[in-house]
VEXTOR-937539 format. One record per residue (C-alpha): residue in one letter; y, z negated, x negated. Coordinates in steps of 0.5 Angstrom, whole numbers, padded with zeros to 4 digits, always signed. Example, Ala and Ser with C-alpha at 12.3 -4.5 7.8 and 13.67 -1.06 7.14 Angstrom:
BEGIN
A-0009-0016-0025S-0002-0014-0027
//
This chain:
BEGIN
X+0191-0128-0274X+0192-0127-0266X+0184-0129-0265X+0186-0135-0269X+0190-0137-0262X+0186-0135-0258X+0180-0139-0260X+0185-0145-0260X+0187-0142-0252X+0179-0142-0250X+0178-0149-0254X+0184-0152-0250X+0182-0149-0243X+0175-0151-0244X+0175-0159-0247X+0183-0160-0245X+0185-0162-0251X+0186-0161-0259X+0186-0165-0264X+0194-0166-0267X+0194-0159-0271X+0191-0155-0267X+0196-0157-0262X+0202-0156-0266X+0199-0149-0268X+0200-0147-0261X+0207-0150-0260X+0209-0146-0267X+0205-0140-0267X+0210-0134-0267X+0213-0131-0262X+0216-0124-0260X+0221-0126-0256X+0227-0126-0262X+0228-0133-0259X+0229-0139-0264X+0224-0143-0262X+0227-0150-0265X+0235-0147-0264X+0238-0154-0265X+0235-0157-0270X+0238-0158-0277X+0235-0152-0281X+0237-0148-0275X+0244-0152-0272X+0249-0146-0273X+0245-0139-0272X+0248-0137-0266X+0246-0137-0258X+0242-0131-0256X+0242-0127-0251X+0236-0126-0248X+0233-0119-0246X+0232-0118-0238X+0225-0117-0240X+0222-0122-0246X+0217-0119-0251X+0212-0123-0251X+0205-0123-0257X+0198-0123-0255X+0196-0129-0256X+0202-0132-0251X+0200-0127-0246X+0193-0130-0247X+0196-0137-0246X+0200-0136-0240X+0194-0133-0237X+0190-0138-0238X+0194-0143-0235X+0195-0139-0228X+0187-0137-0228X+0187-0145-0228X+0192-0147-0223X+0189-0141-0219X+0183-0146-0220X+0186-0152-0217X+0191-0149-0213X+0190-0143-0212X+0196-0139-0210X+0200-0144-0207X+0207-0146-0210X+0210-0152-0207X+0216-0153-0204X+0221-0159-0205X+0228-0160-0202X+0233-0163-0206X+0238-0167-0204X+0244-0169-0210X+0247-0175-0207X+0251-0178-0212X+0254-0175-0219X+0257-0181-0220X+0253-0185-0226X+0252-0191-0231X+0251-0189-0237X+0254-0184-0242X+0248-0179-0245X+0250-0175-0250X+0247-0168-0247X+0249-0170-0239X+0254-0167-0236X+0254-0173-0230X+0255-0178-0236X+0260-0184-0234X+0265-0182-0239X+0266-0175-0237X+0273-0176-0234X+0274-0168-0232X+0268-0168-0227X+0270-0170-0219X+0264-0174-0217X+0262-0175-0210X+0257-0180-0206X+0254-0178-0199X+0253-0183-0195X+0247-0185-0191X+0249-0179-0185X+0250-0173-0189X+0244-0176-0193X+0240-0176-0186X+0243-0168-0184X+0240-0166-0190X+0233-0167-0189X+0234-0166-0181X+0236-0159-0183X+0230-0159-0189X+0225-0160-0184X+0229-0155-0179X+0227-0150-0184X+0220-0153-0185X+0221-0157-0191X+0215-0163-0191X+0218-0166-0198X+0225-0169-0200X+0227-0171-0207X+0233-0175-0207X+0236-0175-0214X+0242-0177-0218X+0246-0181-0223X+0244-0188-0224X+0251-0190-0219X+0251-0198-0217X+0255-0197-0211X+0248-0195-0208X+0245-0202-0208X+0237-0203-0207X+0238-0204-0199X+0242-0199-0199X+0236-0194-0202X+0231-0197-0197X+0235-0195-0191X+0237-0189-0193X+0229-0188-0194X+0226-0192-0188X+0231-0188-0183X+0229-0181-0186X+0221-0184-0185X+0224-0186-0179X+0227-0179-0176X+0221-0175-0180X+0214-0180-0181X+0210-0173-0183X+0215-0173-0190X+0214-0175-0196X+0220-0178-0200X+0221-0178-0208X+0227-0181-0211X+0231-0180-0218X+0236-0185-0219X+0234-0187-0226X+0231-0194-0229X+0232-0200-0225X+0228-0207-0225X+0220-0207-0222X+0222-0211-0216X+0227-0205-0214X+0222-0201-0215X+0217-0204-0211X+0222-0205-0206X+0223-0197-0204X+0216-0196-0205X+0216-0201-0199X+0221-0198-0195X+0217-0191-0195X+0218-0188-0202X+0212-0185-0205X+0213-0182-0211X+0219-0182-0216X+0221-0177-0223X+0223-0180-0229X+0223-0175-0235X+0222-0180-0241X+0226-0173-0244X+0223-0175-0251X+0218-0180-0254X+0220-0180-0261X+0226-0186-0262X+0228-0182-0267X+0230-0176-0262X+0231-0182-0257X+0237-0184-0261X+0240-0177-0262X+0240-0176-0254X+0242-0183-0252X+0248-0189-0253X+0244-0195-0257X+0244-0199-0249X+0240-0195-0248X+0232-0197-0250X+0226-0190-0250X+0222-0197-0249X+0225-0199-0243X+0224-0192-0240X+0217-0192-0241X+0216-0199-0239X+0220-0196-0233X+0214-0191-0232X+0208-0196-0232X+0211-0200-0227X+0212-0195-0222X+0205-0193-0224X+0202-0200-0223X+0206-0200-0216X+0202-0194-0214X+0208-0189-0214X+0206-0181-0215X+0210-0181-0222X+0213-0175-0225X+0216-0174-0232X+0217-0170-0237X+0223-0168-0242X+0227-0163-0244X+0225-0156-0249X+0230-0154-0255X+0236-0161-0254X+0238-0163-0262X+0233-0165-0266X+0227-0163-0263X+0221-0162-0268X+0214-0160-0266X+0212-0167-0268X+0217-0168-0262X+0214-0165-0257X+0207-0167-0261X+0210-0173-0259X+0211-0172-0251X+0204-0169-0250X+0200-0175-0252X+0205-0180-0249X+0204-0175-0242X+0196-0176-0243X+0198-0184-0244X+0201-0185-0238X+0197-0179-0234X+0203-0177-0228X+0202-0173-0223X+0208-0169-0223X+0211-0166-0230X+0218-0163-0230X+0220-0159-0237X+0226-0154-0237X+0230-0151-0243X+0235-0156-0245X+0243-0153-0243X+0248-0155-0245X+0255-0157-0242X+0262-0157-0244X+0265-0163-0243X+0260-0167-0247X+0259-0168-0255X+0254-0164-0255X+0258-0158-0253X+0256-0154-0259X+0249-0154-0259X+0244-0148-0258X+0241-0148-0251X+0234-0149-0251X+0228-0144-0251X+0226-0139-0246X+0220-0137-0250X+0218-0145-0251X+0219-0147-0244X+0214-0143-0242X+0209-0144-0248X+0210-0151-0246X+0209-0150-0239X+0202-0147-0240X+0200-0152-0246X+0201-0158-0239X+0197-0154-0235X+0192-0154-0239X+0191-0161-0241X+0193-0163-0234X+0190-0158-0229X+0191-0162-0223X+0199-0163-0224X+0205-0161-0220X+0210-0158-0225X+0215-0155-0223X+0219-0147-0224X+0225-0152-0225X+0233-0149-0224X+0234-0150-0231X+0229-0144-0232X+0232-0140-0226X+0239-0141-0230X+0237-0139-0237X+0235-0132-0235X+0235-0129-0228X+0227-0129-0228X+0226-0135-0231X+0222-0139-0225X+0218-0132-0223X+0215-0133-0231X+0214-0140-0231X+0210-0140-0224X+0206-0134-0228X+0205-0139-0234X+0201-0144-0230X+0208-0148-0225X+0208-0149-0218X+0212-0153-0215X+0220-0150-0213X+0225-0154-0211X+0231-0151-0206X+0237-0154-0207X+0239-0158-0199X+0246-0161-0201X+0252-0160-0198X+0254-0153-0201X+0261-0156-0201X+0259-0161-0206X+0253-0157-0210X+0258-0155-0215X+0260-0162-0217X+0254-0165-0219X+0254-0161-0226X+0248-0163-0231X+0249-0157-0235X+0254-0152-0234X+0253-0144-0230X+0248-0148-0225X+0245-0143-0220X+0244-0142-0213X+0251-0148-0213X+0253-0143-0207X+0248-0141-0202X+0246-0145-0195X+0240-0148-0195X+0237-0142-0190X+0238-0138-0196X+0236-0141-0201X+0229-0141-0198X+0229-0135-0196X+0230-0133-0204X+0225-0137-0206X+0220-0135-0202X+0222-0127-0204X+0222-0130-0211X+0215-0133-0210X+0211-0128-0206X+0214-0123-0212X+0210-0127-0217X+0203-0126-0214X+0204-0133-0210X+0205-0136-0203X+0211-0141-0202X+0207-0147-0198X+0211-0151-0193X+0208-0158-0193X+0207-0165-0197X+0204-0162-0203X+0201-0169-0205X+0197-0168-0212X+0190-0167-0213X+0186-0172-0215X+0185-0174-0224
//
């Protein structure tokens, strides 16, 4: 059984590519973690949350496929991993997704907004500290007008012309995206988070259109940012024709940035009660992107980090490379809760790169200090 999959590894590293079945044989091949690869759907809803052990057991035919990703991203990368300090402006948010711990009807989260100034400290002490690279993220909050963003990101192009800028704020029309990208904006991440409509609505309100988002994505694209996406691993209702979904509309839109990270619950949602995501099938799936997409970014995400304590060490070693260190203000990092126990919520940014470039160079790689623009594709 195990030559099966590793007949399907090579033929994915060799072609890029599979036809649907294969694929999905990949996605649902066993495992020997223990872990329940699909835990919130509905056959599996009620089994309890694990615990997962220090060290995961992991089969054959996965340790062949981890490998095979980490020989392509040494191929196109070699050992960088790239460095990206982010900045959490705002926890303040419009919308009211089920799964999200920002979401607008969350009455118990205190909220807060940076202003410009604070916003400005952030990234003098980054590049301080080496950092050639800023992601400014947070909820979609309508006090921050689109002039407003574009000062933010022409004082920081201003103060640090060798910088490159990402934005995270969520869906906005394409004369806003084109307004920042204007202003010195060069890349923007929106996770579709699934492209199955079905799923979509599990996860989303009804004003909210899984349409809308991908149209969102193209714009971006036509504009000429480098895109990101990507979508969680393990929120409710995912299938593997779920995530057969999310790989081909990746191959679609061909990004340059690709983030997964295992879905984690937060307890002042509806979704409260569900199973965090997979460790085992983030990984699965990280590699399954490299390989398909061996000229991307795809980050060891914090989410990794917090659903075990290795977590970024294994996704680098299942083809990741690009960390992001947290740069917000530490006294309000505890408040922008996406999910619940996120990690390095408490220490200064000095320490926070100092720990990942311990952590990378642990894992065989070499923490690189500067734009990290993508290879060509």
């Amino acid at each position: 059984m195990a030559e099966k999959y590793e007949e399907l590894i090579d033929k994915l590293t060799e072609e890029g590519d599979l036809s649907d079945d294969e694929l999905l044989a990949l996605i649902t091949m066993p495992t020997g973690s223990g872990e329940g690869l699909f835990p919130n759907t509905p056959q599996a809803a009620s089994d309890p949350c694990e615990r997962l052990p220090l060290s995961p057991s992991f089969t054959e035919a996965e340790k062949a496929l981890f490998d095979a990703a980490d020989r392509v991203r040494r191929r196109e990368y070699k050992t960088a991993v790239y460095v990206r300090g982010l900045i959490e402006f705002s926890s303040f948010c419009r919308n009211d997704c089920y799964y999200c711990g920002i979401r607008r009807d969350n009455r118990n989260l205190k909220r807060y907004r940076l202003s410009c100034d604070q916003i400005l400290s952030c990234t003098d002490q980054g590049y301080d500290l080496g950092y050639r690279t800023f992601v400014l993220q947070g909820g979609e909050d309508p006090y921050y007008t689109d002039q407003m963003i574009c000062d933010i990101v022409s004082s920081i192009k201003e103060r640090h012309p060798d910088c490159a800028i990402t934005l995270s704020i969520g869906e906005k029309e394409r004369e806003s995206y084109q307004r920042y990208f204007d202003a010195g904006a060069e890349r923007y991440l929106l996770r579709h988070e699934t492209a199955d409509t079905r799923h979509y609505s599990l996860l989303h309100p009804a004003e909210l259109s899984l349409e809308h988002r991908k149209k969102c994505l193209f714009d971006l694209k036509e504009i000429g940012y480098q895109v990101g996406s990507g979508f969680m691993v393990g929120s409710l209702g995912q299938t593997a024709g779920c995530l057969l979904e999310d790989i081909r509309f990746l191959q679609m839109l061909m990004p340059d940035m690709i983030g997964i990270g295992p879905y984690l619950t937060h307890h002042d949602t509806p979704l409260r009660d569900c199973c965090n995501g997979s460790l085992t099938m983030t990984l699965r799936l990280t590699s399954i992107l490299r390989l398909i997409f061996p000229y991307a970014l795809i980050p060891a995400t914090t989410a990794l980090g917090t659903i075990h304590p290795l977590g970024r060490e294994m996704g680098m070693k299942a083809g990741a490379n690009v960390v992001m260190p947290n740069l917000s203000p530490v006294k309000v990092r505890k408040q922008y809760q996406l999910y619940d126990n996120k990690i390095c919520t408490g220490e200064l940014s000095s320490e926070c790169r100092g720990c990942m470039e311990r952590r990378t160079s642990s894992s065989g790689y070499q923490l690189v200090i500067d734009r990290g623009d993508v290879k060509a594709h």
